[in-house]
PAMARSE-832288 format. One record per residue: residue number from 1; residue in three letters; x, y, z of N, C-alpha, C in turn. Coordinates in nm, 2 decimals. Layout:
<nodes>
num, residuo, n.xx, n.yy, n.zz, ca.xx, ca.yy, ca.zz, c.xx, c.yy, c.zz
NUM, ALA, X, Y, Z, X, Y, Z, X, Y, Z
...
</nodes>
This chain:
<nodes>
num, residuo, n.xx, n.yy, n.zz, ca.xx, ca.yy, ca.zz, c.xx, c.yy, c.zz
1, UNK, 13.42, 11.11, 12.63, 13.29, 11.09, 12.56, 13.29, 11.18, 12.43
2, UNK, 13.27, 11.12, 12.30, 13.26, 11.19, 12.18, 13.11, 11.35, 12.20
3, UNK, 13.18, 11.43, 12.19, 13.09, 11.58, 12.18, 12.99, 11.54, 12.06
4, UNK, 12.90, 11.57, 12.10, 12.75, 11.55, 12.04, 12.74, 11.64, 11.88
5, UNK, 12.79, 11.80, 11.97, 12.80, 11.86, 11.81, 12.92, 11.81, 11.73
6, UNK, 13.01, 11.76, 11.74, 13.09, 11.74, 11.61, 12.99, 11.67, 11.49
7, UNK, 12.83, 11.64, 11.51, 12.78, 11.59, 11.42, 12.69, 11.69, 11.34
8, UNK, 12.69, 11.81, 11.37, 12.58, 11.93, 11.39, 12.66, 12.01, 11.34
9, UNK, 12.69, 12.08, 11.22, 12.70, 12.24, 11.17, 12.66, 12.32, 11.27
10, UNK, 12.71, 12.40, 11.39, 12.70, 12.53, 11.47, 12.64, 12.67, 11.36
11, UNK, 12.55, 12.71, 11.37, 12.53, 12.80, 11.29, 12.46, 12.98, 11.37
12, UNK, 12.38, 13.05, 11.27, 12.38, 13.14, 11.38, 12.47, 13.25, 11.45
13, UNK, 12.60, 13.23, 11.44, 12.63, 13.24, 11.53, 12.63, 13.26, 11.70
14, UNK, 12.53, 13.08, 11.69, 12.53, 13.08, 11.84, 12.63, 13.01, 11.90
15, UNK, 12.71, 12.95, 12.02, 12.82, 12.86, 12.05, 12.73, 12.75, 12.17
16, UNK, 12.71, 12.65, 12.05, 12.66, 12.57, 12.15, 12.73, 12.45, 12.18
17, UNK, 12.73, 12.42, 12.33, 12.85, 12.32, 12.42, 12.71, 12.21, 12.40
18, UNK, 12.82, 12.05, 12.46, 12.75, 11.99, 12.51, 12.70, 11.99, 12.64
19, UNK, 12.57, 11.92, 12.65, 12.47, 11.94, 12.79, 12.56, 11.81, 12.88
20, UNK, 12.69, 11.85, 12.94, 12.76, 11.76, 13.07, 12.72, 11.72, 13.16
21, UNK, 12.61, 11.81, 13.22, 12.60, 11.84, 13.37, 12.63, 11.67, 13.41
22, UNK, 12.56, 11.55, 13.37, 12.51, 11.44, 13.42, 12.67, 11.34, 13.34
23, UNK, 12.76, 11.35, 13.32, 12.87, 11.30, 13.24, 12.91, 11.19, 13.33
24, UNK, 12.95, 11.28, 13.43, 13.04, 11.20, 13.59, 12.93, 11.08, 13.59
25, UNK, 12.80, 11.11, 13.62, 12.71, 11.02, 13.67, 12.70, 10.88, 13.58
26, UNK, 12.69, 10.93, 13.38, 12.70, 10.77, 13.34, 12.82, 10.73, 13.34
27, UNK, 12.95, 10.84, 13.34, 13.08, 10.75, 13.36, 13.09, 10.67, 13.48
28, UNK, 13.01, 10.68, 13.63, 12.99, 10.57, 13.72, 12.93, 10.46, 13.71
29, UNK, 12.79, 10.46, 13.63, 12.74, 10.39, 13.58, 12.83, 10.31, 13.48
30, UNK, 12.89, 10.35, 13.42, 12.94, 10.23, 13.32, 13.06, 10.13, 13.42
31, UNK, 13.11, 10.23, 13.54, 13.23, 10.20, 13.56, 13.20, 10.07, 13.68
32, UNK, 13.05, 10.11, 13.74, 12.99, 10.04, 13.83, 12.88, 9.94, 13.79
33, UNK, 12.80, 9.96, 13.70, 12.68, 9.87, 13.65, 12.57, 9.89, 13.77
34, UNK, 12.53, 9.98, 13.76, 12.46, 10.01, 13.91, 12.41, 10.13, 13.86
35, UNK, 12.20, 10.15, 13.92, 12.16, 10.24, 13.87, 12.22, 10.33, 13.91
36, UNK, 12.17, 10.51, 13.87, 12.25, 10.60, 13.95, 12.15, 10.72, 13.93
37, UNK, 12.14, 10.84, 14.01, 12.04, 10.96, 13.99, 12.06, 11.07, 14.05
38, UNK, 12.03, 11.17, 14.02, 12.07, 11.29, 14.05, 11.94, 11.39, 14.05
39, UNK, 11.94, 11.46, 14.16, 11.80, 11.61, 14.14, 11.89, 11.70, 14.16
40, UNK, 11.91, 11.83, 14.08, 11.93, 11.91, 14.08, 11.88, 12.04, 14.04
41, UNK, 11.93, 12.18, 14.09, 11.89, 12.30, 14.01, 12.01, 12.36, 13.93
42, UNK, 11.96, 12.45, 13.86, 12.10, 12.48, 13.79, 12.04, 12.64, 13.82
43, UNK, 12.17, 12.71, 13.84, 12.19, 12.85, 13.91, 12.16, 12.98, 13.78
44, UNK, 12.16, 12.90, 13.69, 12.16, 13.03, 13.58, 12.06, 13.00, 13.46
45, UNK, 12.04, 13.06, 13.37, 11.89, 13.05, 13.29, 12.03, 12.95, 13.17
46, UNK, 12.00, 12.84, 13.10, 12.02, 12.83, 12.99, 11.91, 12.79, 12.92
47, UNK, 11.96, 12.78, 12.78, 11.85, 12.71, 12.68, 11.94, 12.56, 12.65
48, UNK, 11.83, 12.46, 12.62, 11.87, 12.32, 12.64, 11.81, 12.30, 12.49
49, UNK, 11.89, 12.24, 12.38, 11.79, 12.17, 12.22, 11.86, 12.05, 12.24
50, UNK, 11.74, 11.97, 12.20, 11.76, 11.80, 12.17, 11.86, 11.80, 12.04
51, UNK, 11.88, 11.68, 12.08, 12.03, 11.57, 11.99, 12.02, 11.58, 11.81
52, UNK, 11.89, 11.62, 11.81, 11.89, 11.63, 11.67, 11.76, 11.75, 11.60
53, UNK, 11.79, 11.88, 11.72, 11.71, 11.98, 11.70, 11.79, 12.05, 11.61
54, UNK, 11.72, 12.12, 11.51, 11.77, 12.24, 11.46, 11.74, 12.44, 11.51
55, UNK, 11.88, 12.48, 11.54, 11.88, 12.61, 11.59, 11.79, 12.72, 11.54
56, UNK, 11.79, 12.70, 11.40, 11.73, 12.80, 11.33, 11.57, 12.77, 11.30
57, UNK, 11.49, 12.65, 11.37, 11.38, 12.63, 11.35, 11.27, 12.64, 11.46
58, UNK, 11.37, 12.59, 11.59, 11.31, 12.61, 11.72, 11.35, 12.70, 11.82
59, UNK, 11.43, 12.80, 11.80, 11.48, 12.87, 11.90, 11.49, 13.08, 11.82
60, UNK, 11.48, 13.17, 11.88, 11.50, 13.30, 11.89, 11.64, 13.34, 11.87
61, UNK, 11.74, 13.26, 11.79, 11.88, 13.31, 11.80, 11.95, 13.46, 11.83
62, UNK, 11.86, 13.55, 11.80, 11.92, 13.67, 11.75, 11.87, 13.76, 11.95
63, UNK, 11.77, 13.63, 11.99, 11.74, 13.75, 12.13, 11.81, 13.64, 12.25
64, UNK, 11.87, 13.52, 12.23, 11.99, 13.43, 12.31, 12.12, 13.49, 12.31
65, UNK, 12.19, 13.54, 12.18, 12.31, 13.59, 12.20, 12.31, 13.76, 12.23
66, UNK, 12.19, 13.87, 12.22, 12.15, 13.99, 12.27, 12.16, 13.93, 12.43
67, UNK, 12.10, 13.84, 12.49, 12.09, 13.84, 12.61, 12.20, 13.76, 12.70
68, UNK, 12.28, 13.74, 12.59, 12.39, 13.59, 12.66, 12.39, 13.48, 12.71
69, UNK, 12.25, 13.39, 12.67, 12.19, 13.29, 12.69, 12.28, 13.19, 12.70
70, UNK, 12.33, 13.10, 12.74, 12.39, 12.96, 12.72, 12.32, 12.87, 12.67
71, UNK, 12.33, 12.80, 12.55, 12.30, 12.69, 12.49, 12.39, 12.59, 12.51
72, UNK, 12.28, 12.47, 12.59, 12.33, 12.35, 12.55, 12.27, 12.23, 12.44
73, UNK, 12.33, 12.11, 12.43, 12.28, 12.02, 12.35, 12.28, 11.92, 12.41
74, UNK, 12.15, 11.88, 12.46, 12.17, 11.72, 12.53, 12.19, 11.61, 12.44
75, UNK, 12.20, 11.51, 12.51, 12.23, 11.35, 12.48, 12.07, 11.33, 12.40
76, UNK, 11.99, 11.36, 12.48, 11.85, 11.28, 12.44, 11.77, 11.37, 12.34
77, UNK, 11.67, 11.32, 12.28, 11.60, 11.39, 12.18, 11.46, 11.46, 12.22
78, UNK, 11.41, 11.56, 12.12, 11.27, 11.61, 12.17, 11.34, 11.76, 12.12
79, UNK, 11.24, 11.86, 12.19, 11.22, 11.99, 12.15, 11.33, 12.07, 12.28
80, UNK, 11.36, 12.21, 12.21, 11.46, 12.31, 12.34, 11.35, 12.35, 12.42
81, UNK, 11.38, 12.35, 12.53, 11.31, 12.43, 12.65, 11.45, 12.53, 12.71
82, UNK, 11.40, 12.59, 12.79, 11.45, 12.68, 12.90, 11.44, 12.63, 13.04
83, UNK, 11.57, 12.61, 13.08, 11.63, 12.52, 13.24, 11.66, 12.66, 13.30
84, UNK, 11.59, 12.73, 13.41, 11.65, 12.81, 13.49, 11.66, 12.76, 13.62
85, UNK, 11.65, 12.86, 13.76, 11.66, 12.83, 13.90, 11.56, 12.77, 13.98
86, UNK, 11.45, 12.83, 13.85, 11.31, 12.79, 13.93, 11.29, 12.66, 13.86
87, UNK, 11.35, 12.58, 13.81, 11.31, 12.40, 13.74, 11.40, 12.36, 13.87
88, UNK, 11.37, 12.22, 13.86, 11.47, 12.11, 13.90, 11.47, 12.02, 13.80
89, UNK, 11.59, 11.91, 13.80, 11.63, 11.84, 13.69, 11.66, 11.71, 13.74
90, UNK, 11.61, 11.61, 13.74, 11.60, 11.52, 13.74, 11.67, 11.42, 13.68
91, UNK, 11.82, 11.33, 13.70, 11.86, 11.27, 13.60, 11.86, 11.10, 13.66
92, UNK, 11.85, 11.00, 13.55, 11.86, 10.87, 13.61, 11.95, 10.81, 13.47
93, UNK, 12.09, 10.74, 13.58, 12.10, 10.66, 13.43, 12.12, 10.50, 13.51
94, UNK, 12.13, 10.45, 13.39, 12.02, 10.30, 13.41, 12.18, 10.17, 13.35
95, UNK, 12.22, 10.09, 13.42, 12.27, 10.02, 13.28, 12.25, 9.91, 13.22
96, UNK, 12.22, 9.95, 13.08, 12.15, 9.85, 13.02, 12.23, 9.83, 12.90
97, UNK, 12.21, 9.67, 12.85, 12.32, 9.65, 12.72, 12.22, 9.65, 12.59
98, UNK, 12.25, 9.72, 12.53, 12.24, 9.73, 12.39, 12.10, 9.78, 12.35
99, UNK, 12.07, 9.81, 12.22, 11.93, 9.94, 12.24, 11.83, 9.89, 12.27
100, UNK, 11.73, 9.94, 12.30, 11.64, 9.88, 12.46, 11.50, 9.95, 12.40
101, UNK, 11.41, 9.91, 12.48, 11.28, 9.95, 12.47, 11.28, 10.10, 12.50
102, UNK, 11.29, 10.22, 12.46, 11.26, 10.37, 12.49, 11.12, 10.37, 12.56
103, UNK, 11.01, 10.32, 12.48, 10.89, 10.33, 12.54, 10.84, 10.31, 12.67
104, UNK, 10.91, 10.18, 12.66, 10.92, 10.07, 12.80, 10.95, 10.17, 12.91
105, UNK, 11.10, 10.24, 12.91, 11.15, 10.32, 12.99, 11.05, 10.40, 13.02
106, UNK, 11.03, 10.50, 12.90, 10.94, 10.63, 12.93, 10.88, 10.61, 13.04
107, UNK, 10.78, 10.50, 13.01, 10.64, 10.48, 13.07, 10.69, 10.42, 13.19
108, UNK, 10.82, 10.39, 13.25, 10.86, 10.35, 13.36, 10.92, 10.41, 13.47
109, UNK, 10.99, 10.51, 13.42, 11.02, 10.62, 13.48, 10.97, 10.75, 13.50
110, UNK, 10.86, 10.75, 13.42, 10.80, 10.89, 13.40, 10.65, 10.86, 13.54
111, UNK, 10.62, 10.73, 13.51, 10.55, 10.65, 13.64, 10.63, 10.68, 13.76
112, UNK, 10.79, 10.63, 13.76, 10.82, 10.69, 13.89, 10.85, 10.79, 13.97
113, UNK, 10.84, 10.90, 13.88, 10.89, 11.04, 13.91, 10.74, 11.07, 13.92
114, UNK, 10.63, 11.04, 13.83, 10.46, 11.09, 13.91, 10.43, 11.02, 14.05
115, UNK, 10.47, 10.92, 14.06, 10.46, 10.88, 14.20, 10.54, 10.92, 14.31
116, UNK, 10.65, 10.95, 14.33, 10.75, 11.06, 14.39, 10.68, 11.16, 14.41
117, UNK, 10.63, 11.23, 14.32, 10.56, 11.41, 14.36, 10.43, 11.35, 14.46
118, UNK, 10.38, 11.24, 14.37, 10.24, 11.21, 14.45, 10.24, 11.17, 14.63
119, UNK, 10.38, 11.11, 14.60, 10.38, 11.10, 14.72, 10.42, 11.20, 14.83
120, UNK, 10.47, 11.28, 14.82, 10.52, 11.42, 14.86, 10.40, 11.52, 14.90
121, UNK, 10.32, 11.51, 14.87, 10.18, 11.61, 14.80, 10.14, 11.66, 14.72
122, UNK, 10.23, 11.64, 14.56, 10.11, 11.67, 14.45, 10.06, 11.53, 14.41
123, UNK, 9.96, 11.53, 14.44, 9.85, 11.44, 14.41, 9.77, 11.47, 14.29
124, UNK, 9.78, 11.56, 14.26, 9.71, 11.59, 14.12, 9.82, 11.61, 14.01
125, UNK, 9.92, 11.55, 14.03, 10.01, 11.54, 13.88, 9.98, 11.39, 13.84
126, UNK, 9.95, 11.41, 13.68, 9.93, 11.27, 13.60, 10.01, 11.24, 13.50
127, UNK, 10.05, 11.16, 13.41, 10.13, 11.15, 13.29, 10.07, 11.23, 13.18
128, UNK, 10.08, 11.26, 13.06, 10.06, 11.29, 12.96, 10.14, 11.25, 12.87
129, UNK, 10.12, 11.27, 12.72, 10.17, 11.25, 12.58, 10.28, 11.13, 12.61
130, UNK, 10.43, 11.12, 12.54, 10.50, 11.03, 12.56, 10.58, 11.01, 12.70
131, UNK, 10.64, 11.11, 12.73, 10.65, 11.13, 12.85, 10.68, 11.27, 12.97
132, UNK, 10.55, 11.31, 12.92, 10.52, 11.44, 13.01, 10.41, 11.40, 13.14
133, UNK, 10.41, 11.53, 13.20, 10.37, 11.53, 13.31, 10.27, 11.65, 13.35
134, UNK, 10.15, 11.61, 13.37, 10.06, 11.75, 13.33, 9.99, 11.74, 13.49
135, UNK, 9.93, 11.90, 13.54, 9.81, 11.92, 13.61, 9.72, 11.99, 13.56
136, UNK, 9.55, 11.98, 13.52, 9.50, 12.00, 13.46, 9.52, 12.02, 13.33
137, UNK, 9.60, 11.92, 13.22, 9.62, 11.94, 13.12, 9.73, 12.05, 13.08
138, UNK, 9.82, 12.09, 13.18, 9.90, 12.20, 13.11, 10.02, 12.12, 13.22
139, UNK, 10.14, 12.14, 13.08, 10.25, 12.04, 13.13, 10.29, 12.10, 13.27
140, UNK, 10.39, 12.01, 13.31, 10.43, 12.05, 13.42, 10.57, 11.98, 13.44
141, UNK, 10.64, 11.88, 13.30, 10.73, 11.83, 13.33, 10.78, 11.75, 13.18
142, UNK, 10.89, 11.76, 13.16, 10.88, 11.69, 13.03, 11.06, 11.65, 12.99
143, UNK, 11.04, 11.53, 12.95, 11.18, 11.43, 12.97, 11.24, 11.39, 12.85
144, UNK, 11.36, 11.34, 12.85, 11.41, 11.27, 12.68, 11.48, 11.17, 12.77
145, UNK, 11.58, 11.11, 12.65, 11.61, 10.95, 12.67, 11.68, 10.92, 12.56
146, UNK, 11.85, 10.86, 12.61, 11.94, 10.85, 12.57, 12.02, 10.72, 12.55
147, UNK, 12.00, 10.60, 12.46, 12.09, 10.49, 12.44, 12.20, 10.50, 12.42
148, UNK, 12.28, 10.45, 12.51, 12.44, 10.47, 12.47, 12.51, 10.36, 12.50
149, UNK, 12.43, 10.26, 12.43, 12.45, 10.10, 12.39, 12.44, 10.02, 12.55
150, UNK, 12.54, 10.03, 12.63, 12.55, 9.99, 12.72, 12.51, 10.10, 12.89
151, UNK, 12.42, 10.19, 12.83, 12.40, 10.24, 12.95, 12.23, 10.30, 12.88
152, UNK, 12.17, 10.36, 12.98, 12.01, 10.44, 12.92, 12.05, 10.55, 13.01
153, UNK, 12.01, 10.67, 12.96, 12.08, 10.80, 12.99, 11.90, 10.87, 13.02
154, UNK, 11.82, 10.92, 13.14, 11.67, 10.95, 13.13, 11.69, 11.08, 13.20
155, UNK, 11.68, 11.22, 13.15, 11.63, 11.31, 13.22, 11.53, 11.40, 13.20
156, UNK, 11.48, 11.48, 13.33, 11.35, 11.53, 13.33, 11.41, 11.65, 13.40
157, UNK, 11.27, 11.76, 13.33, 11.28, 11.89, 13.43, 11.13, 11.89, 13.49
158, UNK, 11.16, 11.91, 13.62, 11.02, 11.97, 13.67, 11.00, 12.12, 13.68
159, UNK, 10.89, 12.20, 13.66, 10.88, 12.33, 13.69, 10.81, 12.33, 13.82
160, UNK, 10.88, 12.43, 13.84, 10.88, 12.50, 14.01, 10.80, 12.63, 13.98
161, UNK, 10.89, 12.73, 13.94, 10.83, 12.83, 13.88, 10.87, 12.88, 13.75
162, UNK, 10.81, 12.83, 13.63, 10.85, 12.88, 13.55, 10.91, 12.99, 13.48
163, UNK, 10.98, 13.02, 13.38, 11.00, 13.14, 13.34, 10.93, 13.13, 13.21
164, UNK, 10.78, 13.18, 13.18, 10.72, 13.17, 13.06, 10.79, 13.26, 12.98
165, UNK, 10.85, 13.38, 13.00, 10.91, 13.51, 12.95, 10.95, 13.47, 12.84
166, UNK, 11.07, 13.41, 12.94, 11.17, 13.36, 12.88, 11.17, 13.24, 12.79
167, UNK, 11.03, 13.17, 12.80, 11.02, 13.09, 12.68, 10.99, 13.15, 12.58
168, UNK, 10.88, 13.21, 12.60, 10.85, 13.30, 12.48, 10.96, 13.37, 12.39
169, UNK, 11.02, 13.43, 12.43, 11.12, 13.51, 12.41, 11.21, 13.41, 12.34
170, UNK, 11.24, 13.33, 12.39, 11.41, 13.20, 12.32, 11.35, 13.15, 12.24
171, UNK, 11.25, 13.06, 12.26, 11.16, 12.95, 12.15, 11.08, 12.98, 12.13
172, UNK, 11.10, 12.91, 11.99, 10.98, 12.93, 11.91, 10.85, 12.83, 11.93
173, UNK, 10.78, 12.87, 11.86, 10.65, 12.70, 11.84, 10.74, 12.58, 11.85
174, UNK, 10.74, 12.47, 11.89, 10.79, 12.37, 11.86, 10.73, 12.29, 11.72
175, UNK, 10.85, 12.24, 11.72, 10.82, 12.18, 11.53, 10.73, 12.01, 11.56
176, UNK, 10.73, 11.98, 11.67, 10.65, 11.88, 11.71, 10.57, 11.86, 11.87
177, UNK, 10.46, 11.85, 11.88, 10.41, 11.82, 12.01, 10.34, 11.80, 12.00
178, UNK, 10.27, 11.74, 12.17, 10.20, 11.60, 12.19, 10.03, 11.67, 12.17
179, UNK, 9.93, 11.59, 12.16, 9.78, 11.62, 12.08, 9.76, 11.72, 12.23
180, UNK, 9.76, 11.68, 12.36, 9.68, 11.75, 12.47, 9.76, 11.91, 12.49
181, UNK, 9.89, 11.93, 12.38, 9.89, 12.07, 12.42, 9.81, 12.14, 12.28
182, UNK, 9.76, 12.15, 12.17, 9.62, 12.18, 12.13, 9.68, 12.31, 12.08
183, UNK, 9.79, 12.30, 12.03, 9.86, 12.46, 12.00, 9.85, 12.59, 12.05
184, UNK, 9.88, 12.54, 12.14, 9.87, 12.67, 12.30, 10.04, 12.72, 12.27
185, UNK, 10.00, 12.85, 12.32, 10.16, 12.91, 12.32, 10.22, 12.89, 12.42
186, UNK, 10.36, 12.89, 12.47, 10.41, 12.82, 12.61, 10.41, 12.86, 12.72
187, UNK, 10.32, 12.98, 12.72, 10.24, 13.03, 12.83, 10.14, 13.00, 12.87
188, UNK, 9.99, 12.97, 12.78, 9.89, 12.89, 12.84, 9.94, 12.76, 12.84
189, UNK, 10.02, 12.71, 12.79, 10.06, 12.56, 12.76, 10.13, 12.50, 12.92
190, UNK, 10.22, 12.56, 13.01, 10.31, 12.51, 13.06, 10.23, 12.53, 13.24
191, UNK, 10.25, 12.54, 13.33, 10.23, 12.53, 13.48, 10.37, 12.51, 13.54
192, UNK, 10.36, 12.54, 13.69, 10.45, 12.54, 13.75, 10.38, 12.46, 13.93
193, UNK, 10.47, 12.41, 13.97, 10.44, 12.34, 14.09, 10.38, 12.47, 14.20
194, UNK, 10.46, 12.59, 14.18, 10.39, 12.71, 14.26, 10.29, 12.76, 14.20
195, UNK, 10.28, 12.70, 14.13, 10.04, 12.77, 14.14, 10.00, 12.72, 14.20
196, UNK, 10.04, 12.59, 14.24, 9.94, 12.51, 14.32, 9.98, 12.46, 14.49
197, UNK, 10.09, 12.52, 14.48, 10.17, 12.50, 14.67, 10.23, 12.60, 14.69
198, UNK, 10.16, 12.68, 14.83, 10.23, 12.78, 14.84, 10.34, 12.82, 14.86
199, UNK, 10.45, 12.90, 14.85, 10.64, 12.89, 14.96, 10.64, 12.73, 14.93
200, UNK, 10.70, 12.68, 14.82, 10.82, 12.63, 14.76, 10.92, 12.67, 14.78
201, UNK, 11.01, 12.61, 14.83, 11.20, 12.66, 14.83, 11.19, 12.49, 14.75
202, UNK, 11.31, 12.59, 14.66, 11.37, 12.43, 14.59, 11.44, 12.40, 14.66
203, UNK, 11.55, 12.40, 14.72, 11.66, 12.33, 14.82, 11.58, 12.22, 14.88
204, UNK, 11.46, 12.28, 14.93, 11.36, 12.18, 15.04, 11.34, 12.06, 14.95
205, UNK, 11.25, 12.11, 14.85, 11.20, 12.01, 14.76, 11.31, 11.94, 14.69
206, UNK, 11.41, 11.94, 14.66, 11.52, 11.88, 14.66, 11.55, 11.76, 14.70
207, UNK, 11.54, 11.83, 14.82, 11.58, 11.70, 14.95, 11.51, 11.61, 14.99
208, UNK, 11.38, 11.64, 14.96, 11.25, 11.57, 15.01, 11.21, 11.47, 14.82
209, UNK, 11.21, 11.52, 14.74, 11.22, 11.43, 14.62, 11.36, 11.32, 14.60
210, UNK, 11.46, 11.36, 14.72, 11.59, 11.25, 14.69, 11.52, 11.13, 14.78
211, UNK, 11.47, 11.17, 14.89, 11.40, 11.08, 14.96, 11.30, 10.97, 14.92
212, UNK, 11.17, 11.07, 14.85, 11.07, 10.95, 14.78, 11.13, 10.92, 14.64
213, UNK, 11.21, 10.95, 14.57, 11.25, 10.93, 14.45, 11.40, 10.82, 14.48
214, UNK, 11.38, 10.72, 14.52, 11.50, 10.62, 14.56, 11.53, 10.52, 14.46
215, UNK, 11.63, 10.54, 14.37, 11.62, 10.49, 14.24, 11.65, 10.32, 14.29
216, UNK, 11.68, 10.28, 14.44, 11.70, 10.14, 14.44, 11.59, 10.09, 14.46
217, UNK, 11.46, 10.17, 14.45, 11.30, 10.11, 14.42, 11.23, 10.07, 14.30
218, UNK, 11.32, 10.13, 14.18, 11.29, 10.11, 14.06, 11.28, 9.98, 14.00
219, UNK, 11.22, 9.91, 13.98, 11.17, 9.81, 13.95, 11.26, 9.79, 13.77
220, UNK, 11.33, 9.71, 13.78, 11.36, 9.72, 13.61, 11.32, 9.60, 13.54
221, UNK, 11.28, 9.51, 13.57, 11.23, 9.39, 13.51, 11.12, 9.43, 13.41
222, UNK, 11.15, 9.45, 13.27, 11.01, 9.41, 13.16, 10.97, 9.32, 13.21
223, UNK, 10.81, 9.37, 13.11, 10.69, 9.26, 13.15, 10.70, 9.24, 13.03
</nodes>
């Protein structure tokens, strides 16, 4: 699979890889034609910028390489956030031929991932903006989306327990977002699933979101 930055000047001197985690999964996908999905956590704090973010506009360069942050670059577009132990990550890829409705998706998948939690016990998670996920108006999950002609590449992070710190600290303002965050800084802006449920273990939740989250329920037929 062609590396994402060979289209991107690396600057800064920061060293940013591509975001693989999910590689194996569309290479099955393409190899199979059959949806496919993954929940995971990832063990170490990185910072994640979209497919066509700039380093020097949305992110803290000078306090990621002081702290030895890992940058990656995903497939899909939108703004960097920070993936540490306390998110889980959500990936689905889909295969579909040729470039496809994004919206369609969003609002299709981002529906099945609020119904998954809902059904679990957060009852009070709703959609927001394009395809976020808010409780009382402060996010709580937020996704991009990847054409790659013959496959749809969709992932999501949920927060568990956030690390606001450390948003603060890596990122900046984002250069774009949606009207209900009201230019909140990414600490009144963001929530985490443990404000609102006590003793969270992600491993649990893990296992219990592979269950209600059954990607052979997904409905793919447009209306």
């Amino acid at each position: 699979m062609e590396g994402i930055n060979e289209i991107f000047m690396v600057d800064l001197n920061l060293n940013i890889e591509n975001y693989d985690f999910d590689d194996d999964l569309i290479n099955r996908v393409a190899a199979e034609s059959k949806p496919l999905s993954r929940i995971y956590s990832i063990d170490h704090q990185i910072v994640v910028i979209g497919r066509g973010g700039k380093p020097a506009v949305e992110l803290y360069p000078e306090n990621i390489i002081r702290d030895g942050i890992p940058v990656y670059r995903r497939y899909g577009g939108g703004c960097a956030v920070v993936i540490d132990p306390g998110n889980i990550v959500i990936s689905v890829v889909l295969p579909v031929k040729g470039f496809t409705k994004n919206r369609y998706y969003f609002n299709l998948l981002s529906s099945w991932l609020k119904n998954g939690l809902n059904d679990i016990g957060f009852a009070q998670i709703e959609t927001a903006g394009i395809s976020d996920l808010m409780v009382e108006d402060r996010k709580i999950s937020g996704s991009c989306i990847y054409n790659g002609l013959d496959y749809l590449y969709y992932s999501s992070t949920i927060l568990v327990y956030p690390d606001t710190t450390a948003m603060e600290k890596y990122l900046k303002h984002p250069p774009r977002e949606p009207d209900y965050r009201n230019h909140r800084n990414h600490t009144d802006f963001v929530t985490g699933l443990g404000e609102y449920h006590e003793n969270i273990e992600i491993s649990s939740l893990i296992k219990k979101l592979e269950k209600s989250l059954d990607i052979r329920r997904l409905e793919l037929k447009e209306s």
